[in-house]
C-alpha positions as CSV (number, residue, x, y, z in Angstrom):
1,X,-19.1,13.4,-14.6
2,X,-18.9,12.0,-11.1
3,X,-16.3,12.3,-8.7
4,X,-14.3,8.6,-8.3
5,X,-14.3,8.3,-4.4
6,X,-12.9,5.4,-2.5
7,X,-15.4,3.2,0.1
8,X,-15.6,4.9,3.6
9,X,-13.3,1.8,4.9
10,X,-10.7,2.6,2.4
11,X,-10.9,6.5,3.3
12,X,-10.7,5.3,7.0
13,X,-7.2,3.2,6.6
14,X,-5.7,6.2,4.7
15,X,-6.7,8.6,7.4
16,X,-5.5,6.1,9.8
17,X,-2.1,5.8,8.1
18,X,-1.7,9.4,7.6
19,X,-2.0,9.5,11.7
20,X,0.0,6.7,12.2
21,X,3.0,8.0,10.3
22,X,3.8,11.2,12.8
23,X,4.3,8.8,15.8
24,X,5.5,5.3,13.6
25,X,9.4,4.9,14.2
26,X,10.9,1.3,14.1
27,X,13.8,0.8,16.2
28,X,17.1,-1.3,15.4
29,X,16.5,-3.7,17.8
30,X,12.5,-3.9,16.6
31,X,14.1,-4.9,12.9
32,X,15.9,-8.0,13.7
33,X,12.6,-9.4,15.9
34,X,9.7,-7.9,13.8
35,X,7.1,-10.5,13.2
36,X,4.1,-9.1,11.5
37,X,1.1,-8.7,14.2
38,X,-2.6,-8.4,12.3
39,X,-1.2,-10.3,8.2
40,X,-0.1,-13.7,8.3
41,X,3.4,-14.3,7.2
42,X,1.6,-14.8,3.5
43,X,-0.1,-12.4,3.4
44,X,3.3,-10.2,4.8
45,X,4.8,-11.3,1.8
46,X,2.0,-10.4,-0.9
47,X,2.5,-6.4,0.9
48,X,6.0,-6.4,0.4
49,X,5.5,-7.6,-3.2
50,X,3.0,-4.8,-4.1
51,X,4.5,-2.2,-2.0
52,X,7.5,-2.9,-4.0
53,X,5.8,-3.0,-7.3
54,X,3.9,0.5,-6.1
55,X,7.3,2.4,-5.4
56,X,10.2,-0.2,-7.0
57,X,13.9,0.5,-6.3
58,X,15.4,2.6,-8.8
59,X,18.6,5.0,-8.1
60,X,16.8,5.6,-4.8
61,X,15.3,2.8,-2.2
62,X,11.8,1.1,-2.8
63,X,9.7,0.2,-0.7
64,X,10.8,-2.5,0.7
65,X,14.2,-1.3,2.4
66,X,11.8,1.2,3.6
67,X,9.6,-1.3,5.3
68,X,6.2,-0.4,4.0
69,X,4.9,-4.0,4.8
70,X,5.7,-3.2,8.7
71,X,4.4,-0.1,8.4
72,X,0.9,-1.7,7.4
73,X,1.0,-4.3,9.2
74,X,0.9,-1.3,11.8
75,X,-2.2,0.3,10.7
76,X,-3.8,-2.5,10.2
77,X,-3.1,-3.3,14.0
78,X,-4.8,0.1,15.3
79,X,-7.3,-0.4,12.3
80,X,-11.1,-1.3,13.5
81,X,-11.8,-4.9,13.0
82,X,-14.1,-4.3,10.0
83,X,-11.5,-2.4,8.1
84,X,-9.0,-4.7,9.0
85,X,-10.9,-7.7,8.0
86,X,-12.0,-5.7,4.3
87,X,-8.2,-5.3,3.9
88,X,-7.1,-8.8,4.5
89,X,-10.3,-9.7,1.5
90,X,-8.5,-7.8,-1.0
91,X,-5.3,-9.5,-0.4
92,X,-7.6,-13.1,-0.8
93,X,-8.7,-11.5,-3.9
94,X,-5.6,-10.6,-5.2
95,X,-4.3,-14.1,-4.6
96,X,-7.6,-15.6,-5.9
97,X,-7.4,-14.0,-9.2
98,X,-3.7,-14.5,-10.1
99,X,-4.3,-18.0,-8.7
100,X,-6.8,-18.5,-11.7
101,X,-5.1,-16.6,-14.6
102,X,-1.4,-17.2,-13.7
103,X,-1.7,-20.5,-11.3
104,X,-0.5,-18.7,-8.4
105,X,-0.8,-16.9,-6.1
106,X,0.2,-13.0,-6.1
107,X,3.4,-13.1,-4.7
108,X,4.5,-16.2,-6.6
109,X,3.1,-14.8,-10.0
110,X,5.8,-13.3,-12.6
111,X,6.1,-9.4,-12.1
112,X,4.2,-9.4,-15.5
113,X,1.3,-11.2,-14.2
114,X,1.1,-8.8,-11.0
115,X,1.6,-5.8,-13.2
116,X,-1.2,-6.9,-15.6
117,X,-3.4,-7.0,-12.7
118,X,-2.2,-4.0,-10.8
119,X,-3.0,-1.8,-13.9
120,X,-6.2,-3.4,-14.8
121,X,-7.6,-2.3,-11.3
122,X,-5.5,1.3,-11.0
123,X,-7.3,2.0,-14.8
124,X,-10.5,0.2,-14.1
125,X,-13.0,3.1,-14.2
126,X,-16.2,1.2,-14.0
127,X,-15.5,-2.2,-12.5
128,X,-18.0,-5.2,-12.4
129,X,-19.8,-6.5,-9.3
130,X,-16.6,-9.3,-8.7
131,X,-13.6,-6.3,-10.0
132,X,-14.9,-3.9,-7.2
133,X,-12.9,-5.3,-4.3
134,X,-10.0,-5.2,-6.4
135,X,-10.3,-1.6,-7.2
136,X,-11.0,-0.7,-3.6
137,X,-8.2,-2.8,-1.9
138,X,-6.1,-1.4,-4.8
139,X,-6.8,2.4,-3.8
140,X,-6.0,1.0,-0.1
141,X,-2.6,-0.7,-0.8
142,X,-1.6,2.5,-3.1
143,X,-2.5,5.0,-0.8
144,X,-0.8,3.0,2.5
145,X,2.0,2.3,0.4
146,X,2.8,5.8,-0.6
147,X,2.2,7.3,3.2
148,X,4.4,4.6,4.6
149,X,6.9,5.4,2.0
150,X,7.3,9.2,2.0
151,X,6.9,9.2,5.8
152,X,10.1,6.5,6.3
153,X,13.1,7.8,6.9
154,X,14.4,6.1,3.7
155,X,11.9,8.2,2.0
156,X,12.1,11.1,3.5
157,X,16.1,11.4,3.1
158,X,16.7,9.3,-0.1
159,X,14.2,10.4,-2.3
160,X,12.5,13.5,-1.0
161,X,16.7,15.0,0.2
162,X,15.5,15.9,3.9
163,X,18.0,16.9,5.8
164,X,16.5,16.7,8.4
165,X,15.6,20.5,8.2
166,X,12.5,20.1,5.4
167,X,8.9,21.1,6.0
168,X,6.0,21.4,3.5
169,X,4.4,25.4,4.3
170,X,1.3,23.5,2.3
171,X,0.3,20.1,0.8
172,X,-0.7,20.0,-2.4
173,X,-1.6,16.3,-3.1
174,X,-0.5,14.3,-6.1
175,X,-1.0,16.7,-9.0
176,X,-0.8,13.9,-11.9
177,X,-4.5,15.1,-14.1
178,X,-5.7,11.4,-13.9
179,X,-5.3,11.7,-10.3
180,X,-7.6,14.7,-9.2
181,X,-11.2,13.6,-8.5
């Protein structure tokens, strides 16, 4: 059985974002001004609407109040154009297809439409020719979502109980079986 790998561009991002996070601090005075810089307002929204539906409030902060979205819009500033420009074609994709089977687009569709979707793609183990960028911008989202998360400060002190003092000796990665290539 063969390994599931993600495209190099999708690798690339995550790398990227994994960088990014040891020198990404947003500022009070950034919050009240932030405008996103490489997504269009649109497609700002559809972020915060998957971040969100990636790591939802619960007892702790989502991702949202952890601004994720500004957090990739971030990335996707530093990113090369090319991986920039394969990101921005998932989120045409993920409107595309929720524009077809739910009449809008992503960020206007009900939460069960853009679950539907979000778990065909996360489960899809052998996607067609037209699912593929779906899957890939998928592992993309998921993987930017989670490093902008656990690397906020919201994160880091609401769900994770840093003090301030915390540091990982080693990283283990996600160890959920379905998970591990």
């Amino acid at each position: 059985m063969a390994a599931v790998t993600a495209p190099l561009w999708v690798e690339t991002l995550a790398s990227a974002a994994e960088q990014h996070a040891a020198h990404y601090q947003a500022s009070a005075a950034q919050a009240a001004a932030w405008v996103p810089k490489a997504l269009t307002p649109s497609q700002n929204d559809t972020v915060i609407t998957l971040a969100e539906l990636i790591i939802p409030q619960t007892d702790t902060a989502g991702a949202t109040k952890a601004n994720v979205n500004r957090f990739i819009d971030a990335v996707l500033v530093d990113a090369s154009p090319s991986d920039r420009q394969k990101f921005v074609d998932g989120l045409v994709w993920l409107d595309a297809q929720t524009q077809r089977d739910a009449g809008a687009p992503f960020a206007k569709a009900s939460v069960a439409h853009q679950t539907a979707l979000l778990t065909a793609l996360s489960t899809n183990k052998a996607p067609s020719a037209a699912e593929q960028a779906g899957v890939d911008f998928f592992k993309a989202i998921k993987s930017l979502t989670v490093t902008g998360y656990y690397t906020s400060e919201v994160g880091m002190r609401e769900e994770m109980g840093d003090d301030g003092n915390m540091f990982f000796m080693e990283f283990k990665g996600c160890t959920h079986p379905e998970h591990k290539a």
